[in-house]
C-alpha positions in Angstrom: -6.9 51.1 26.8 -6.6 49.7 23.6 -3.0 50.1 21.4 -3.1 50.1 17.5 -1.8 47.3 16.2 -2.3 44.6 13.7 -4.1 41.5 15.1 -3.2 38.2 13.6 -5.9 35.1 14.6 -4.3 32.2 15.9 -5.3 28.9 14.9 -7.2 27.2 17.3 -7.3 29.1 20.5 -10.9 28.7 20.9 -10.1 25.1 22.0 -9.7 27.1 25.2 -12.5 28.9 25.4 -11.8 32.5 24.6 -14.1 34.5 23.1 -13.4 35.0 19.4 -14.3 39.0 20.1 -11.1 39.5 21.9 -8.1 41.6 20.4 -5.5 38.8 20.6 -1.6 40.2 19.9 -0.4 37.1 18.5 3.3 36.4 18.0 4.3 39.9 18.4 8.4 40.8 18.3 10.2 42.1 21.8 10.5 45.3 20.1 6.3 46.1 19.7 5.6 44.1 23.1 8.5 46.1 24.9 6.8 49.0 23.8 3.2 48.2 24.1 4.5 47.6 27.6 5.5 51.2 27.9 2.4 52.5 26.4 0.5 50.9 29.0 2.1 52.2 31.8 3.8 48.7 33.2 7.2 48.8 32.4 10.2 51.7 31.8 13.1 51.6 29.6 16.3 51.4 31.5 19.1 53.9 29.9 20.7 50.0 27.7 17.3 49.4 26.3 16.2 47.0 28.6 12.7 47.4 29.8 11.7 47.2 33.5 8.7 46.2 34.9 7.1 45.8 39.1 5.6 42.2 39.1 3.3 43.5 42.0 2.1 41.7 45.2 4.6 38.5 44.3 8.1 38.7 43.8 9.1 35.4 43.8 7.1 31.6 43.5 4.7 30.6 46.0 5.3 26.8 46.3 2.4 26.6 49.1 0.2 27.9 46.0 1.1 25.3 43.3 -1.0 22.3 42.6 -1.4 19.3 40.6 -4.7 17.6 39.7 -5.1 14.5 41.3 -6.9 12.3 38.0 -6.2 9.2 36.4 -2.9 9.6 34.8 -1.1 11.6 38.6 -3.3 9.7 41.3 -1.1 6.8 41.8 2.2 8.3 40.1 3.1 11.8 42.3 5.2 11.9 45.0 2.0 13.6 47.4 3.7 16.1 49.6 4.3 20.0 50.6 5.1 20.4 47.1 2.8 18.6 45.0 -0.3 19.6 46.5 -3.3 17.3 45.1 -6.6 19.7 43.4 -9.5 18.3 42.4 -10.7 17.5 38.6 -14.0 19.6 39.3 -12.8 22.8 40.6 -10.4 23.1 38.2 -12.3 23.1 35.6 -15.2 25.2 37.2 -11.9 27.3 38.1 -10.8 27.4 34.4 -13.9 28.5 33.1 -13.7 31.5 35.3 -10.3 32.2 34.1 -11.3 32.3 30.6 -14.1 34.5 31.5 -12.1 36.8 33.1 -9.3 36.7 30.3 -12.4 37.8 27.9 -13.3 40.9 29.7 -10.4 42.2 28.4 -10.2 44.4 25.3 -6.8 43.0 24.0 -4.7 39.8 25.2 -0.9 38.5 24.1 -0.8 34.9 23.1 2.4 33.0 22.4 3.7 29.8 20.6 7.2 28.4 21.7 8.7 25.2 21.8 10.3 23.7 25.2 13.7 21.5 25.1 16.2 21.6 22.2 16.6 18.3 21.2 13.7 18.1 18.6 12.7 14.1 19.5 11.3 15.5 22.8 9.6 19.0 21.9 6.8 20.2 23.4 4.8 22.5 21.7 3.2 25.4 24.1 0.5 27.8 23.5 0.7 31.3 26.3 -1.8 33.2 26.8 -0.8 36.1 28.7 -3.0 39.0 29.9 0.0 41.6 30.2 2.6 42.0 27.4 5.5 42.1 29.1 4.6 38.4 30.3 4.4 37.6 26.9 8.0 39.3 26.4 9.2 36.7 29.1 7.7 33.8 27.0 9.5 35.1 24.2 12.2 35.0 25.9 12.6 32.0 28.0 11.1 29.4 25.8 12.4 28.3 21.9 10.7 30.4 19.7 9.6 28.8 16.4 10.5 29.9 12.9 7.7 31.6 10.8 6.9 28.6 8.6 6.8 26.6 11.8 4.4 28.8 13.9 2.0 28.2 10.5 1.8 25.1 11.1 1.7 25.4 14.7 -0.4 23.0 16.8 -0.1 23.3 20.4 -0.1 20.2 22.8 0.2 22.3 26.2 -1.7 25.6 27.3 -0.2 28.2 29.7 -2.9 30.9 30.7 -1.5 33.5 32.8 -3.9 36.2 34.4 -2.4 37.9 36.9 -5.3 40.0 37.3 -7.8 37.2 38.3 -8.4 36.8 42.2 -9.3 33.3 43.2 -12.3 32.8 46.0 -10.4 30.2 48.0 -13.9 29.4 49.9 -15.5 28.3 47.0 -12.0 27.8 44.4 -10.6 25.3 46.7 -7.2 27.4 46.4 -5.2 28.0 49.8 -5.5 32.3 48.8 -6.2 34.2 46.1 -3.4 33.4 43.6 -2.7 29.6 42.3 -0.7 27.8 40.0 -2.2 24.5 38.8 -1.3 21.7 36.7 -3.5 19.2 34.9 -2.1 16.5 33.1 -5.1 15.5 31.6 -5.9 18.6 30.3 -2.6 19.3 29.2 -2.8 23.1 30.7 -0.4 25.1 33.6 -3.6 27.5 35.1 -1.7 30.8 36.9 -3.4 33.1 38.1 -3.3 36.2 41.3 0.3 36.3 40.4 2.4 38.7 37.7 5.8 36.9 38.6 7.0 35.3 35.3 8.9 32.8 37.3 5.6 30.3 37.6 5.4 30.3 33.9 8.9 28.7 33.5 8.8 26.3 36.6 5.3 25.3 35.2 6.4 23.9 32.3 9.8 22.4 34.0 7.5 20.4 36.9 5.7 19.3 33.6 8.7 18.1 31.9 9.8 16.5 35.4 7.0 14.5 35.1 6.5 13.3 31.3 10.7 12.8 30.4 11.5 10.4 33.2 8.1 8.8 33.4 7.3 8.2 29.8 10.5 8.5 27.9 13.8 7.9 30.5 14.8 10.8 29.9 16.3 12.4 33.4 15.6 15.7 34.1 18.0 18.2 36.1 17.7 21.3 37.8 21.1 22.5 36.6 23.4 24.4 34.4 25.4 22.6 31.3 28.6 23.6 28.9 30.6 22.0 26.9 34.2 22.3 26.0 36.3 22.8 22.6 36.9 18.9 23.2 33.3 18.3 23.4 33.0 17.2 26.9 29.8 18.0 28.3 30.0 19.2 32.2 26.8 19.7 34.4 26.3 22.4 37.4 23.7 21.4 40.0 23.4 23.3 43.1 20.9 25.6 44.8 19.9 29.5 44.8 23.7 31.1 46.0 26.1 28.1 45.5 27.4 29.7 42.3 25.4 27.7 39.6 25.1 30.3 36.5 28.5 31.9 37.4 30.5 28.5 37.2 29.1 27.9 34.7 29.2 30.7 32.7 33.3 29.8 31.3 34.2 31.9 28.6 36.7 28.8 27.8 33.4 26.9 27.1 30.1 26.8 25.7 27.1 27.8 27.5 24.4 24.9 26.7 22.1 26.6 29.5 22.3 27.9 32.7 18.8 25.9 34.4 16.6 23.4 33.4 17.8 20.5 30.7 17.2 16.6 30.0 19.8 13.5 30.0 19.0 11.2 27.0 21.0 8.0 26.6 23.5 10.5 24.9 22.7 13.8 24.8 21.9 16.4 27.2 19.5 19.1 26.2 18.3 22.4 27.4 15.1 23.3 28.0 14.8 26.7 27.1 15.9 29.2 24.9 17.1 31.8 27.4 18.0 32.6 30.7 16.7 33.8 33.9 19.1 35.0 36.0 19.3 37.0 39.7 20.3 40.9 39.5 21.4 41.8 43.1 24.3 42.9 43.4 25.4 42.2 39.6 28.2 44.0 38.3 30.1 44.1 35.0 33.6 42.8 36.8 31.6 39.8 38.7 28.7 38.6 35.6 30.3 40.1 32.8 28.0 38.3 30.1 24.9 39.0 32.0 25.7 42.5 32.6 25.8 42.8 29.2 22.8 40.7 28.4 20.7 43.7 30.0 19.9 45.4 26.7 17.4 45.7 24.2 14.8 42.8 24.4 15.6 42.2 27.7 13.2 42.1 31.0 14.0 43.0 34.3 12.1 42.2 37.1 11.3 44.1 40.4 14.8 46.6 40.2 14.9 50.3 41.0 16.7 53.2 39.1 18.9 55.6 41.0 17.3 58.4 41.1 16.8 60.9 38.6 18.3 58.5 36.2 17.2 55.6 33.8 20.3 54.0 35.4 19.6 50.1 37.5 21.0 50.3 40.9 21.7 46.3 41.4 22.6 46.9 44.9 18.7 48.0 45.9 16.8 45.3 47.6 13.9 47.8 48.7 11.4 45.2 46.0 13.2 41.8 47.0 16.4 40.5 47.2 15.1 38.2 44.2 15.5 40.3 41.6 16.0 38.6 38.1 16.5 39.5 34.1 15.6 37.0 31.2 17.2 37.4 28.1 17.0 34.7 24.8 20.2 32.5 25.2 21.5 34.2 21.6 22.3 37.4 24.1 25.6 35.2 25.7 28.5 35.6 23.3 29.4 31.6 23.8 26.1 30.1 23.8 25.9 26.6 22.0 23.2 26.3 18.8 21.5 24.1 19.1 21.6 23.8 22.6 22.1 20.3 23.0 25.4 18.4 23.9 27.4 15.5 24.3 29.7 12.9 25.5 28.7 13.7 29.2 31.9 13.3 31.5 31.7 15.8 35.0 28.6 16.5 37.3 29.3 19.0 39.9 27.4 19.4 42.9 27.5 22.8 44.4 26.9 23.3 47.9 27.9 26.6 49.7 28.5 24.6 53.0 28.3 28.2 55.5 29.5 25.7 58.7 33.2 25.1 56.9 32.8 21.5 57.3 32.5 20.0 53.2 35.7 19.7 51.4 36.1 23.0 48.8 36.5 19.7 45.8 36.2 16.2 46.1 35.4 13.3 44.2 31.9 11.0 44.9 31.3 7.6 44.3 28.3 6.7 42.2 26.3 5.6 45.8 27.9 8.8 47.3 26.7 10.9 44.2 22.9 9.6 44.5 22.7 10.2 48.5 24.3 13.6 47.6 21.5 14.0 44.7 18.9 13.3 46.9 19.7 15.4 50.0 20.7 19.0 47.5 22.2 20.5 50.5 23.2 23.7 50.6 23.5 26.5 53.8 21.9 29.8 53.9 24.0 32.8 56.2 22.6 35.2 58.0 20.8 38.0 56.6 19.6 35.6 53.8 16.2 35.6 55.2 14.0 37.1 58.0 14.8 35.4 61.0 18.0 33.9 60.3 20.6 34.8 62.5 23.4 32.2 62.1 24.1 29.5 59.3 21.2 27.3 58.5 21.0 24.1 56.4 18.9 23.8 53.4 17.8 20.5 51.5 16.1 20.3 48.4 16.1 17.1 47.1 17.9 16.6 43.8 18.2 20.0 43.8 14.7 21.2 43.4 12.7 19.3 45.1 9.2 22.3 44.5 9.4 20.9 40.7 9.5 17.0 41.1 6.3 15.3 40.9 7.9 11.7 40.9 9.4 10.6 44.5 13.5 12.1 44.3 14.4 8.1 44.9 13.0 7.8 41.0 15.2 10.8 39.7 18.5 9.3 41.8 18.0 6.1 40.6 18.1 7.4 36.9 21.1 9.3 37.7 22.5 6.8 39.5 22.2 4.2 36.0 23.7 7.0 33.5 26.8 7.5 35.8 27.3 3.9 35.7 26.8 3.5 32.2 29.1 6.8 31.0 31.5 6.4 33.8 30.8 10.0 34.4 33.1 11.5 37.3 31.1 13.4 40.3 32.5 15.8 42.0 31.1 18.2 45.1 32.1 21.7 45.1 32.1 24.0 48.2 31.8 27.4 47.5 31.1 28.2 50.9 33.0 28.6 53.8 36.4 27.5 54.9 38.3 27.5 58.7 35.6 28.1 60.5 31.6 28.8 60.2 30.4 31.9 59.0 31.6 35.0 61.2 34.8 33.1 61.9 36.0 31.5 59.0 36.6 32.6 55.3 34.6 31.9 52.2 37.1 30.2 49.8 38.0 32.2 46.8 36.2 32.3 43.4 39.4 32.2 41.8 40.4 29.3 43.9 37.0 27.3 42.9 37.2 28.1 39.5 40.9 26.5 39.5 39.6 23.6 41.2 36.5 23.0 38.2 39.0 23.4 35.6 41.5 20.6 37.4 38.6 18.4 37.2 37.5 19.6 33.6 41.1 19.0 32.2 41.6 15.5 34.3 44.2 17.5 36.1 43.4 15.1 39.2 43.2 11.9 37.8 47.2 11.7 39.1 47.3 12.8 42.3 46.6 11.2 45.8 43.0 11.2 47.5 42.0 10.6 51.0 38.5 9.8 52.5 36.4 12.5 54.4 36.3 10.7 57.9 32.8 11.6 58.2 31.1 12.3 54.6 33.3 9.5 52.9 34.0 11.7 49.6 37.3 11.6 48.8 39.8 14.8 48.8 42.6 15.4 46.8 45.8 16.5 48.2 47.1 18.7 45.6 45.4 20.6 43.1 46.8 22.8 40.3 46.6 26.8 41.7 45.1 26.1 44.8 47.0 25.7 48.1 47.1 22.6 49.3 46.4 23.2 52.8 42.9 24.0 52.2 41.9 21.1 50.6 41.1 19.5 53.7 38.5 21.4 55.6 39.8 19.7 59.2 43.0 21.3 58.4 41.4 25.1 57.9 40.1 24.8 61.8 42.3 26.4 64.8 40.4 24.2 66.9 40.3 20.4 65.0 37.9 19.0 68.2 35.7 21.5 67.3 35.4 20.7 63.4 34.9 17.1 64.4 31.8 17.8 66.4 30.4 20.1 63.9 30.6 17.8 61.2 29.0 15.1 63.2 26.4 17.6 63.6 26.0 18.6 60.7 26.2 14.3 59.4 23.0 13.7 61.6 21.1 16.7 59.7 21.6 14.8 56.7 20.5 11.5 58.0 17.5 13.1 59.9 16.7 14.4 56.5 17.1 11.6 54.7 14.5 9.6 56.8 11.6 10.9 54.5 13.2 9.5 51.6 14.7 6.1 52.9 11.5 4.1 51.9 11.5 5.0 48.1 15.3 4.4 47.2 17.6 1.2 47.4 20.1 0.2 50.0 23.0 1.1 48.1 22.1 4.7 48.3 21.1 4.5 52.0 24.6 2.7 52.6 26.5 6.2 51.2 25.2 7.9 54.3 27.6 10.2 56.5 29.1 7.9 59.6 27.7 9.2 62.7 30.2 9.1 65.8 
């Protein structure tokens, strides 16, 4: 099918191979790919404008199916593991070609030209070549989107080509199954294909920039959320899927630099993007007001259904995936910063939702304390979470997303590790899990009471009152915070039975150390030093 519309040639995109024959959409608005979408039968409008599209077969990343090219410039520099899985130079080209060839079969394609990270000394200029236009809506999205005197001028240095469509022969592709994502550095090019779920596209481009910022400029990059407040005091949000990354940080007292991928200059911290891709279930107006309202016009939701008979999302319906997501340009939060870059960095969190009740709900981490911490991105999933899991289970992703690091974590820590020391920058760990017990027997601590306990730290509430040291973990606690009472401040406390707390954290101390073992031989001694004490 073939929709009218007026092609624009881009400038050169035959670098990649395409045939010069095919209808390319180039640089269209949301508004004509929203309803190209429509016209073509893959998305529906939801009754606030926003369109809403099935990404098919995947619903969510495949890290088993993302690959890096093992050449010159990564053979000797990536941290070879689970995640980055080596592919070789050959078959990716050979694999390339057959992309291309499959991308010009079709009567009409959406290309895009975007910038990644805000702060113009480190742009990266992308070129998307998408075989669906809602895709292409996502890149619009997600990434900065140049002005119209700079997209004349545009000359790309990276290539994203997304074909969904394309089915890879893993006999003869050297893929694992049919769909892949690949990155070659020395082609400068993110290959996707066998998947329609937008969410490769994005963590393409951030395992690229976790690769070329830290390694080539010193410039660390984080998995995490950033604001800044009226005083211009920058504040970072790391944590995992669930620990309450994007709502934390979503203040409407502060400025929303972003809510997931950004860069820590000598100075500055930076976004990454130019919007946000945030999770649906269960979202409601009271809980994620500015999200809620971010679902409009120009918006794209992913794997949602309607209630029926209505153009109406139901939020609550998992039937797709319980990973259902909407991204939205950044302009769509009411308090988002332009540029998005800040400043004067003072307060990292780390957010854990601890589902054993044994992690303090705030306390304070000591630069050695805050590496270890950085390294081991614990978090614990309940049950219900996932298939199979019947009672709380612990989760570690080093520094927080360990299926987008390329260098060995011990290299990302260590950076951390020299920028707290340098900015005296205060660390704290948030639990936002549970509190007097596991889960099923104790309580998960109040939003309101965690949000009191972020804004203590923010407004160096704490810097007064007395601490004392975990006797396990070694953070310290404070005894008295502002609107939180103090008699959950120390988890031991929260537990009915105190011999019971005391073997579970001593349990749950030598699941971090037997997790740490795989990292011990690429990071200092000071870091291994901060480990928990096991009794």
């Amino acid at each position: 099918m073939s929709i009218p519309t007026i092609m624009v040639p881009t400038r050169n995109l035959l670098k990649t191979g395409l045939s010069a024959a095919t209808n390319i959409h180039y640089q269209l608005s949301s508004a004509e790919l929203v309803q190209q979408s429509v016209a073509l039968g893959q998305g529906r409008l939801s009754d606030s404008g926003a369109l809403v599209v099935e990404t098919g077969e995947f619903t969510g990343r495949s890290p088993l199916d993302k690959f890096i090219v093992k050449d010159e410039i990564t053979a000797d520099a990536v941290h070879w593991n689970n995640f980055n899985i080596a592919f070789d130079p050959d078959k990716f080209e050979k694999l390339r070609k057959k992309v291309i060839d499959y991308l010009g079969t079709k009567e009409e394609i959406w290309v895009r030209d975007a910038f990644a990270c805000a702060d113009p000394a480190y742009r990266l200029n992308i070129r998307v070549i998408n075989e669906n236009p809602w895709s292409n809506l996502f890149v619009y999205n997600m990434f900065i989107r140049p002005t119209e005197e700079e997209a004349e001028s545009f000359e790309p240095e990276w290539h994203i080509i997304h074909a969904p469509g394309f089915k890879a022969n893993p006999a003869v592709d050297g893929t694992r199954q049919h769909n892949f994502a690949i990155i070659s550095f020395e082609q400068k090019m993110v290959l996707i294909g066998g998947t329609g779920y937008t969410g490769e596209i994005k963590k393409g481009i951030f395992s690229v920039l976790n690769f070329i910022l830290p390694y080539n400029d010193h410039v660390l990059s984080m998995h995490c959320s950033a604001n800044v407040g009226s005083a211009g005091d920058t504040a970072i949000f790391f944590g995992l899927s669930g620990t309450g990354k994007t709502t934390l940080s979503a203040d409407p007292q502060r400025m929303l630099i972003g809510d997931d991928e950004h860069g820590w200059t000598d100075d500055t911290v930076f976004n990454f993007e130019g919007g946000c891709y945030a999770k649906t279930i269960d979202l409601s107006e009271d809980k994620e007001p500015e999200i809620f309202h971010a679902i409009r016009q120009g918006a794209l939701v992913e794997n949602t259904r309607f209630f029926p008979g209505t153009n109406t999302i139901n939020f609550t319906d998992k039937s797709i995936t319980e990973n259902t997501r909407v991204s939205y340009p950044l302009s769509f939060i009411s308090n988002a910063l332009e540029p998005s870059v800040g400043h004067n960095i003072c307060n990292i969190f780390f957010l854990t939702a601890d589902a054993y009740g044994i992690l303090p709900p705030i306390s304070k981490l000591s630069p050695a304390q805050a590496m270890y911490q950085f390294i081991s991105g614990y978090t614990a999933k309940v049950a219900g979470t996932e298939t199979g899991i019947v009672e709380p289970k612990s989760t570690f992703s080093a520094c927080f997303g360990a299926p987008f690091l390329p260098l060995h974590p011990g290299f990302y820590a260590e950076m951390l590790g020299r920028k707290l020391k340098e900015n005296g920058v205060n660390v704290w760990m948030i639990n936002t899990g549970w509190s007097g017990g596991a889960y099923g027997a104790g309580q998960r601590i109040k939003l309101a009471y965690t949000r009191a306990m972020i804004t203590a730290a923010l407004c160096d509430k704490l810097n007064s009152v007395p601490f004392e040291a975990h006797p396990v973990f070694g953070m310290m606690i404070p005894t008295e915070c502002p609107g939180v009472p103090s008699e959950i401040l120390n988890p031991r406390n929260t537990w009915q039975d105190k011999v019971a707390y005391d073997h579970k954290a001593s349990a749950l101390a030598m699941e971090f150390v037997n997790n740490f073992r795989k990292y011990q031989d690429g990071v200092s001694a000071e870091i291994q030093n901060a480990a928990p004490l096991i009794n």
